[in-house]
mmCIF file of the C-alpha atoms, coordinates in Angstrom:
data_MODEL
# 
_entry.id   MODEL 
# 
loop_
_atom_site.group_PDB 
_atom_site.id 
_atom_site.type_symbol 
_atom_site.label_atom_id 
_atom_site.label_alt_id 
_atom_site.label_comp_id 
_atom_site.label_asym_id 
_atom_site.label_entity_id 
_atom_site.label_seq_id 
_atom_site.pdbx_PDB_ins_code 
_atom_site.Cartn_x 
_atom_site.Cartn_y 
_atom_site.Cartn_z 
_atom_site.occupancy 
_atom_site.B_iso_or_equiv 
_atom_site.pdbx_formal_charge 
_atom_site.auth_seq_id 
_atom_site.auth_comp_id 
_atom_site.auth_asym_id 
_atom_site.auth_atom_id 
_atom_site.pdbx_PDB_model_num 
ATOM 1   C CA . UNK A 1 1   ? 6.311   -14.050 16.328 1.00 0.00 ? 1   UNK A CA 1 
ATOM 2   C CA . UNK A 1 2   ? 6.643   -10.563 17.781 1.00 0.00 ? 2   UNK A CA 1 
ATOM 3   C CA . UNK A 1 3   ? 7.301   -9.114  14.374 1.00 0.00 ? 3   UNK A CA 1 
ATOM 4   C CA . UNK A 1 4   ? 4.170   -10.842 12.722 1.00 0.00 ? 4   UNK A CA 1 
ATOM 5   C CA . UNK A 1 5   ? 1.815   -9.205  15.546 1.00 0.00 ? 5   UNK A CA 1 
ATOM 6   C CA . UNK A 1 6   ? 3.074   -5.523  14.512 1.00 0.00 ? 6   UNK A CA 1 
ATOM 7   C CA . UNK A 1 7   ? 1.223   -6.491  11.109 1.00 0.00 ? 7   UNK A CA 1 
ATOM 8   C CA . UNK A 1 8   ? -1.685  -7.664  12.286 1.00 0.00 ? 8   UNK A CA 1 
ATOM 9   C CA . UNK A 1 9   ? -5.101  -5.854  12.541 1.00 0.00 ? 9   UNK A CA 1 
ATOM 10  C CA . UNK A 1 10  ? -8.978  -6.762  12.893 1.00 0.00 ? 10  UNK A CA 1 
ATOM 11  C CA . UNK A 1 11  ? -11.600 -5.538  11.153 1.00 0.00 ? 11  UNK A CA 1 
ATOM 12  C CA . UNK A 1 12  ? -14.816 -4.257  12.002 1.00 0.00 ? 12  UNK A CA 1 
ATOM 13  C CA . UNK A 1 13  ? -17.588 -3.234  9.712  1.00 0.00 ? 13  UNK A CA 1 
ATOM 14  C CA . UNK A 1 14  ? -20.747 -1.162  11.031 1.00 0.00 ? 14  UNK A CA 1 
ATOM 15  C CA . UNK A 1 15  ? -23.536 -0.685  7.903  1.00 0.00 ? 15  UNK A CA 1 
ATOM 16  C CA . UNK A 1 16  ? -27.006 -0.354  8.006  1.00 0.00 ? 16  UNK A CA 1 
ATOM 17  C CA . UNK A 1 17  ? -29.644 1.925   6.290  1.00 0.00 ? 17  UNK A CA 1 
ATOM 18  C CA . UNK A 1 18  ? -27.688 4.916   4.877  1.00 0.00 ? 18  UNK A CA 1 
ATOM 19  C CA . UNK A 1 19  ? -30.460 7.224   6.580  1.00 0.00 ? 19  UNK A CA 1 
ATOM 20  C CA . UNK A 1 20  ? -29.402 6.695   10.106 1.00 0.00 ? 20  UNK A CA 1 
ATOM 21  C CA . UNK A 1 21  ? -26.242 7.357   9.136  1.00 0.00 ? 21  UNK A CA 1 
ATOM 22  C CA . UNK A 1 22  ? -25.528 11.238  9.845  1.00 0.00 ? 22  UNK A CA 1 
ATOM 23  C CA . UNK A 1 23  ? -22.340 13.212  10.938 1.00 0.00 ? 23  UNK A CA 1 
ATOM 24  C CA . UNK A 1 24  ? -23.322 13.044  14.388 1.00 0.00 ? 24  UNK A CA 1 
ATOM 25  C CA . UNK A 1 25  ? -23.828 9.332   14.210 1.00 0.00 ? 25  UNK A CA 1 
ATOM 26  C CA . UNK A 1 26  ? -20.246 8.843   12.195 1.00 0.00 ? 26  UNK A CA 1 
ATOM 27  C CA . UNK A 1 27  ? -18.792 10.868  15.187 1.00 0.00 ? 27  UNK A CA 1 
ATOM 28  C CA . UNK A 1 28  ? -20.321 8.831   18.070 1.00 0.00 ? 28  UNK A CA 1 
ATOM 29  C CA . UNK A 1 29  ? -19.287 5.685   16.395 1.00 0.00 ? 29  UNK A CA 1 
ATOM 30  C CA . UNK A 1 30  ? -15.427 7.464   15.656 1.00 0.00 ? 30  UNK A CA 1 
ATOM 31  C CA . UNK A 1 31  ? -15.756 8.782   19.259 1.00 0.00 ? 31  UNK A CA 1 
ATOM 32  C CA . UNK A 1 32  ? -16.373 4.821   20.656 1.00 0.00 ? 32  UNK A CA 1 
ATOM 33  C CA . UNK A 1 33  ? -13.285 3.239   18.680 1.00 0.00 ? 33  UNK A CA 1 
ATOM 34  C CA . UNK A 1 34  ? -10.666 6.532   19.697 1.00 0.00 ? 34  UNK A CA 1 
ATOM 35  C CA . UNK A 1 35  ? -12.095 6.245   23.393 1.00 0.00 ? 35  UNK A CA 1 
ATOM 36  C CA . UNK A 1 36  ? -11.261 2.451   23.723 1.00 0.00 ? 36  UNK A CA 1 
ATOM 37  C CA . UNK A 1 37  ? -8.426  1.914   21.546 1.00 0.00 ? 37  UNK A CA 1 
ATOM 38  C CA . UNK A 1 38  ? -6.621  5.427   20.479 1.00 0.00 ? 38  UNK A CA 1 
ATOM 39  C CA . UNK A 1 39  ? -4.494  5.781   17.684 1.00 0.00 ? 39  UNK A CA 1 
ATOM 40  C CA . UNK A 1 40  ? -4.635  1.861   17.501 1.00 0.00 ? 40  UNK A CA 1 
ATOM 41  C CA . UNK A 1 41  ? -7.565  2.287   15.588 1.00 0.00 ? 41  UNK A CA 1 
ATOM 42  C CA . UNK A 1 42  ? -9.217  4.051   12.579 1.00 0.00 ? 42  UNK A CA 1 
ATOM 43  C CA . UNK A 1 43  ? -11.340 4.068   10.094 1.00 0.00 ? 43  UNK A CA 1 
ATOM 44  C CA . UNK A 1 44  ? -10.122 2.510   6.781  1.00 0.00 ? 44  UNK A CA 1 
ATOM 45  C CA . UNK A 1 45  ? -13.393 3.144   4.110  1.00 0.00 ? 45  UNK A CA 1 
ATOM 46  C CA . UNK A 1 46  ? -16.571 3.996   4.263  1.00 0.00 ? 46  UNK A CA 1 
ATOM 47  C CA . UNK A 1 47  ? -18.760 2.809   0.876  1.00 0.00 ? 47  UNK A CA 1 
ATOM 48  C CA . UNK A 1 48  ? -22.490 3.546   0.028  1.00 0.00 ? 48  UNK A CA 1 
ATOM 49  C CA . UNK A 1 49  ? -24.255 1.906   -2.162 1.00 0.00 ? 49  UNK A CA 1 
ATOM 50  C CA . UNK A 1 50  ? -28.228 1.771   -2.840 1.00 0.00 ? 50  UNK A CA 1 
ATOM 51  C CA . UNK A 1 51  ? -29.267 3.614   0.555  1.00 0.00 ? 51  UNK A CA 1 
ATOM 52  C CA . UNK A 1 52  ? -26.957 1.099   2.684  1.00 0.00 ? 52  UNK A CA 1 
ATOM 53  C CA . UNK A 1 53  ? -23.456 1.907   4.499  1.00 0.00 ? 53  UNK A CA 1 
ATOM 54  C CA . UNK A 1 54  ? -20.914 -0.050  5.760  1.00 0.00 ? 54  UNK A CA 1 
ATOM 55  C CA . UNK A 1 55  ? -17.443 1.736   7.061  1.00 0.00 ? 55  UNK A CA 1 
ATOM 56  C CA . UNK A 1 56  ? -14.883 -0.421  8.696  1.00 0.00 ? 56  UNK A CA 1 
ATOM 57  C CA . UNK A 1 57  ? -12.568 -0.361  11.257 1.00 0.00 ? 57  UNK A CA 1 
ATOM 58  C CA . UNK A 1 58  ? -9.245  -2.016  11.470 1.00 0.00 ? 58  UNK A CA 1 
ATOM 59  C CA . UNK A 1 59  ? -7.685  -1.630  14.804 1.00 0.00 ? 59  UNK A CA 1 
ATOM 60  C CA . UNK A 1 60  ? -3.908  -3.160  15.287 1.00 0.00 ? 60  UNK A CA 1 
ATOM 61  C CA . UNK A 1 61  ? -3.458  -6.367  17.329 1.00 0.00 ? 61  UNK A CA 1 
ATOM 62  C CA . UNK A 1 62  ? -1.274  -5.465  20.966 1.00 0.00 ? 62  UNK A CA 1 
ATOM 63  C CA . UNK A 1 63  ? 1.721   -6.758  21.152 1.00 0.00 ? 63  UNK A CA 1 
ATOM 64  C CA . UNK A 1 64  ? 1.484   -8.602  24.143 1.00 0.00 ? 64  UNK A CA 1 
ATOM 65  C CA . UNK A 1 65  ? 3.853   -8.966  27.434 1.00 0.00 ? 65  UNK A CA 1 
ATOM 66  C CA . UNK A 1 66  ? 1.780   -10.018 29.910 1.00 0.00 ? 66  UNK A CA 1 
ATOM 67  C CA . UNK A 1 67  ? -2.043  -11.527 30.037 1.00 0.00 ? 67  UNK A CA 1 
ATOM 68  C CA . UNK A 1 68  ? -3.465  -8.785  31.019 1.00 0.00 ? 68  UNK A CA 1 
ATOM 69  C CA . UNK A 1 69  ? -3.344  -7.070  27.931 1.00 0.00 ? 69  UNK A CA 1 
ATOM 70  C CA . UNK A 1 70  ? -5.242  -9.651  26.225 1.00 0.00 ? 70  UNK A CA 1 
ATOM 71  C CA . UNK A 1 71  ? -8.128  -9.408  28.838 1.00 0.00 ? 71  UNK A CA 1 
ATOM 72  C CA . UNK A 1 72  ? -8.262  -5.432  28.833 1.00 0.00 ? 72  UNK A CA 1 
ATOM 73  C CA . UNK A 1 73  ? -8.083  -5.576  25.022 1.00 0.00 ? 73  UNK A CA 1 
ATOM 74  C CA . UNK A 1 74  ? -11.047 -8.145  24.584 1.00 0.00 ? 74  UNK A CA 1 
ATOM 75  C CA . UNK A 1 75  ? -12.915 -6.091  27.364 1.00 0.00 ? 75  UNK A CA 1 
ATOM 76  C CA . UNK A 1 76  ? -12.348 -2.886  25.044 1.00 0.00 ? 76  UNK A CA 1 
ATOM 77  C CA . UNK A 1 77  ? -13.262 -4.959  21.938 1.00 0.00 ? 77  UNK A CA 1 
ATOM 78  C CA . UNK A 1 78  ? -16.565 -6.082  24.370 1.00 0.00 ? 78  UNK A CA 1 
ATOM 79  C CA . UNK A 1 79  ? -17.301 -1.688  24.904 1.00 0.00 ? 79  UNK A CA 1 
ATOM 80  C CA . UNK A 1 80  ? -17.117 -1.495  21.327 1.00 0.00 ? 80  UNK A CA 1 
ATOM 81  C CA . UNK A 1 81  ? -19.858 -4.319  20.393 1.00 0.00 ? 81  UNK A CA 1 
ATOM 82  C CA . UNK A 1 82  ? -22.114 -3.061  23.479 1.00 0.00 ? 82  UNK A CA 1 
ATOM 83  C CA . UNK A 1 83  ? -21.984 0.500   22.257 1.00 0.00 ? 83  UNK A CA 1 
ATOM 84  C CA . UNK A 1 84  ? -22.445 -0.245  18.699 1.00 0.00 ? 84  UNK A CA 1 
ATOM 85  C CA . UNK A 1 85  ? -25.108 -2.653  18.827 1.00 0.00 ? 85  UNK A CA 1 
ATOM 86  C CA . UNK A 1 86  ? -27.620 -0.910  16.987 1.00 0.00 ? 86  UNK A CA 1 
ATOM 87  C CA . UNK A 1 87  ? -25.405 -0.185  13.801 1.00 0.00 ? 87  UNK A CA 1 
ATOM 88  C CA . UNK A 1 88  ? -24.658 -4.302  13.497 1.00 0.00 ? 88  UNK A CA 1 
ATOM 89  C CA . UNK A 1 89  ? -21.007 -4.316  14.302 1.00 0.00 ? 89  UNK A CA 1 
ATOM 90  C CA . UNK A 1 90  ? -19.185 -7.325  13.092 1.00 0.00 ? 90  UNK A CA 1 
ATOM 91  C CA . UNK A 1 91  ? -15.661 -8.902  12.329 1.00 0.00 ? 91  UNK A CA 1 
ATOM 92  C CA . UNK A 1 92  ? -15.192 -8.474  8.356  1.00 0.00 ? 92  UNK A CA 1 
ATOM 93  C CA . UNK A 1 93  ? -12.207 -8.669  6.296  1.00 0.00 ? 93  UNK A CA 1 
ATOM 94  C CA . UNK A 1 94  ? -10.666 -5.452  4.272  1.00 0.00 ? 94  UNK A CA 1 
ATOM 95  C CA . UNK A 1 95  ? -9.306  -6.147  1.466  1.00 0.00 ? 95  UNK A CA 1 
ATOM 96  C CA . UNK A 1 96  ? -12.780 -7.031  -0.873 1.00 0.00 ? 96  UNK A CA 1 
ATOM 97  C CA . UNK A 1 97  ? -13.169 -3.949  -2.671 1.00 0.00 ? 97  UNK A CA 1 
ATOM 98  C CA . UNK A 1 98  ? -15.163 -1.611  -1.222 1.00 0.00 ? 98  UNK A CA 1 
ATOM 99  C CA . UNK A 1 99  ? -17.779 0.169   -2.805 1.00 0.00 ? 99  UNK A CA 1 
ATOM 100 C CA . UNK A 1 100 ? -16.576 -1.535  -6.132 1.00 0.00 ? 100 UNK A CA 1 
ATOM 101 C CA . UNK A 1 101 ? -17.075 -5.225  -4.116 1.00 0.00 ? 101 UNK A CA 1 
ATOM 102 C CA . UNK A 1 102 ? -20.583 -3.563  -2.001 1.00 0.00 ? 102 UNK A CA 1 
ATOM 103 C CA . UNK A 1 103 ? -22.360 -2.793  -5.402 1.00 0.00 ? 103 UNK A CA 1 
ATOM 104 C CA . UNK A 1 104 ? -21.633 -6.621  -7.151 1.00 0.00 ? 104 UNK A CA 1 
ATOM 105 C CA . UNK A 1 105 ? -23.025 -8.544  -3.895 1.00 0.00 ? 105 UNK A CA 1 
# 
């Protein structure tokens, strides 16, 4: 089972209007996912497509010893949501497309 959590990730797509969307807004929202979860997290794309964005996040599943971890990383997970709110932060999957997938739906 151990070996099958070193796979796993989540995903988590923030999009909205492209115009909100600046450098210093990409590095707030970069800044929120390194300060709660390190180099267990990054961003995998970022597609634009008729003035809307959505980048996502994947950020690998713990391996988990004790249940501790599982509250602190839900708690994190919790930061991210609460400081992201205004860019609609929300579980999504990866492996759709992209910008290729954003422009057909």
């Amino acid at each position: 089972m151990s070996s099958l959590m070193r796979e796993s990730s989540l995903y988590i797509s923030i999009g909205g209007e492209s115009n909100i969307f600046n450098e210093e807004v990409k590095d707030y929202i970069d800044f929120i996912f390194k300060e709660n979860f390190g180099k267990s997290s990054r961003k995998k794309t970022e597609a634009n497509s008729d003035n809307i964005i959505e980048i996502i996040y994947e950020i690998c599943l713990p391996i988990v010893s004790e249940d501790y971890q599982t509250k602190v990383f839900f708690e994190k997970l919790e930061n991210v949501f609460e400081d992201l709110g205004e860019y609609h932060p929300h579980f999504t999957q990866y492996k759709r497309g992209g910008e290729s997938w954003l422009k057909r739906h």
